[in-house]
Structure formats: structure tokens, C-alpha cells
Phi, psi and omega in degrees: 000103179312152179304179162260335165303299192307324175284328165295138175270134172328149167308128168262149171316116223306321147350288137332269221272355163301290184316327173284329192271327170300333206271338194292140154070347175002312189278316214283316157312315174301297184317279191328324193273303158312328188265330171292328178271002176266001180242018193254302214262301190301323173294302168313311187283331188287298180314313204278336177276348160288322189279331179344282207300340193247029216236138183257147192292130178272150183331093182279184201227146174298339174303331161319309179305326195259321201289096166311223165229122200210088188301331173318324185306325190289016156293279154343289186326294184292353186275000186282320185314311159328277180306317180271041182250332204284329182290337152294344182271290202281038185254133182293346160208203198292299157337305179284336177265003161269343191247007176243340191255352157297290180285340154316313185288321184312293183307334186279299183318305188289291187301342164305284227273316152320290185266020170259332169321272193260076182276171173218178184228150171252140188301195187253007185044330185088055184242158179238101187274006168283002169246018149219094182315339175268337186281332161333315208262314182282352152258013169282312177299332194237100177270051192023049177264201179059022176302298167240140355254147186322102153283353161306305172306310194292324173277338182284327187309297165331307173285334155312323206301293213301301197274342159318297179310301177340298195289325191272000208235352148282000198015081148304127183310177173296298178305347167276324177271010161277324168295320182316296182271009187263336139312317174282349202270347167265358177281337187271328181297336174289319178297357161255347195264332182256011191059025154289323194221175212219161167337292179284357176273315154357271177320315200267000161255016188255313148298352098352331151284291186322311192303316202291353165294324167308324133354275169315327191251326187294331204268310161312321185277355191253345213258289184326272184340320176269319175303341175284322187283307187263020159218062214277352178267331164286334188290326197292312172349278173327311179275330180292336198285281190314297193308338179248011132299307209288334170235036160276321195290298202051204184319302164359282192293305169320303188274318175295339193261004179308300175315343166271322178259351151079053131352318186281345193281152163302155191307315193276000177219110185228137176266152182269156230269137178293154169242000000 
């Protein structure tokens, strides 16, 4: 008599089922995602030209120092417009682009909220950027105010965060979830590497991601607790219901739906059950 393993259809490829999740909702990502960083950017520069005249330089590190000058970096540095396009193309629903557009927002509000506060500037290092034309052109448009802390950073962590829980809740190969983090790890090293941002700017957008997840999970667990209070025969209900899905499905069941229910994911980012 064949298994319940033999009957169940194979798991699709992890590939596969990336591609289907770009393909669910596509316009609503594309639209959304253009209209969220052009409305990102018009707010960033107008805070760093009001805050300008009081913003102060922040500080380097023997880590500056050593870390050189690598005009090749603004390669890395411009793939972040990329790179955080992706965690919205590759969210399984409607749920999962409410729980990547929560800690975005969070993070933009707290560093935001940072340089209207504190502004700083990154120093001018003493580089002649006419002799190198691409970091030139991006230091004319960006004049490294809004410095600390680096949202560059604070959004590649993120976005590291986001498509890790992705990948893993898709059982992704390693190596996938290695380019994944070895990609954030060159957008933050391009920001030292091209003298847009400085160490301690470093540090401070990678703290700046923890808090606002922290935030962000602290907000979620409180919204649960009062939907429990005022309606406790249903949260109880809700629950009983997922334990005996779960141990109706059993492994079998369990391992196929991972793609759907994002099991893998980490506390601060889970995608929600397709809809």
C-alpha cells in the first residue's frame, strides 16, 4: 500500500515557487515600490536641505582608515535600489507586503526622526572627486548630509532580514541564502569604501533596523493581546483550530506548506498565510 509520502506531490522547486510568488500580485508590487521610494527620496532630500545649516560632522574611526577608497564600490552601493526591490516582489501575499511595509516604515520613522533631531554630515575626507566621475556625480546630488545612521545600511540589514525569512520558509538552497547575506554585507562595506558614510554611521543604521523590529514585534504582540481580550472565545477557538490542523497535515503536510506559511521565518519578519 504506498505511503502518504508516495502520494503526496513532490515539493516544487525552490525557483519555482520564487517565481510564482513575483508573479501574485506583481502590479501592486511594482506600482507600490516606485511610488514608495520616490516618495522616500523627495522627503529625504528636503529634510537633509532644511537640517543642513545646524548638521553636524560625524566622527571617523581607525576603522575609516583602513577601510580605503574603492571607486568600484558605488557598484554594490547603487545595486541597494535593487536589492530592496526584491523583498517586496518575493512577499507571498497580501499579509506578508503589510509585515515588509511595517518595518520599513518603522525604520524610515526613527532614522528620520534622527536627523531632524541631530543632523550630521560625513566628512569631506580631502578627495578631489573630479577624479573619479562616478563618485563625483553622486557627490553632488548627495551631499552626505542625513549621514547618521546610514540608511543604506539599515535597509540592506533589512532587506537581508526579509529575503533570508523568504528563502528559508521556500527551503532555498545555503548558497542562496549566502549571496543573499554577502550582498548586504557589500552594500555596507560600499558605504565606506566610496566615503559616503563613515563607521559610526555603520553601526547606527544596523542599530536602527533592531530597534524598529523591536518596535514593530513589541506593537504586534500588544494589538494580539487586546484582540484576545476582547474577543478570547474566538483567539481561543483560532487556536485550537491551527493545533489540529497541524496535527491533521503532520509532517507530510507541514513541509509542503512551508511556502505558504513561512514556518522558517524569524520573530521579526513572518509571512502570513496565503490568502
Amino acid at each position: 500500500m504506498p505511503t502518504l509520502a508516495a502520494l503526496s506531490p513532490a515539493p516544487s522547486p525552490w525557483p519555482h515557487l520564487l517565481w510564482q510568488r513575483v508573479c501574485h500580485l506583481w502590479w501592486i508590487k511594482m506600482v507600490g515600490t516606485a511610488v514608495s521610494i520616490s516618495a522616500f527620496f523627495v522627503a529625504y532630500f528636503w529634510l537633509m536641505e532644511t537640517t543642513a545649516h545646524r548638521a553636524v560632522t560625524v566622527p571617523t574611526t581607525a576603522l575609516d582608515a583602513w577601510v580605503g577608497l574603492n571607486a568600484w564600490a558605488i557598484v554594490p552601493y547603487a545595486s541597494l535600489w535593487l536589492y530592496v526591490s526584491l523583498a517586496p516582489a518575493f512577499a507571498a501575499n497580501l499579509g506578508a507586503l503589510r509585515s515588509y511595509m511595517a518595518g520599513a516604515l518603522a525604520i524610515i520613522g526613527l532614522a528620520f526622526a534622527t536627523y531632524w533631531v541631530f543632523p550630521t554630515v560625513t566628512p569631506s575626507f580631502g578627495v578631489d572627486w573630479a577624479m573619479y566621475p562616478m563618485l563625483g556625480f553622486l557627490k553632488t546630488a548627495d551631499a552626505g548630509g542625513n549621514a547618521f545612521p546610514s540608511l543604506h545600511v539599515a535597509f540592506a540589514c533589512y532587506t537581508a532580514i526579509v529575503i533570508g525569512s523568504q528563502l528559508r520558509s521556500i527551503q532555498a538552497p545555503r548558497w542562496a541564502r549566502a549571496i543573499n547575506g554577502a550582498w548586504c554585507v557589500a552594500i555596507a562595506y560600499s558605504t565606506l569604501a566610496i566615503h559616503q558614510h563613515v563607521a559610526l554611521d555603520v553601526v547606527g543604521g544596523v542599530l536602527t533596523t533592531c530597534v524598529a523590529l523591536r518596535l514593530v514585534a513589541r506593537v504586534r504582540r500588544h494589538a494580539r493581546r487586546r484582540r484576545q481580550r476582547v474577543h478570547p472565545t474566538r483567539g481561543a477557538a483560532g487556536a485550537a483550530a491551527a493545533r489540529h490542523a497541524q496535527r491533521m497535515v503532520g509532517p507530510v503536510g507541514r513541509a509542503l506548506s512551508r511556502d505558504s506559511t513561512g514556518e522558517a521565518a524569524p520573530r521579526c519578519y513572518r509571512e502570513a498565510p496565503r490568502r
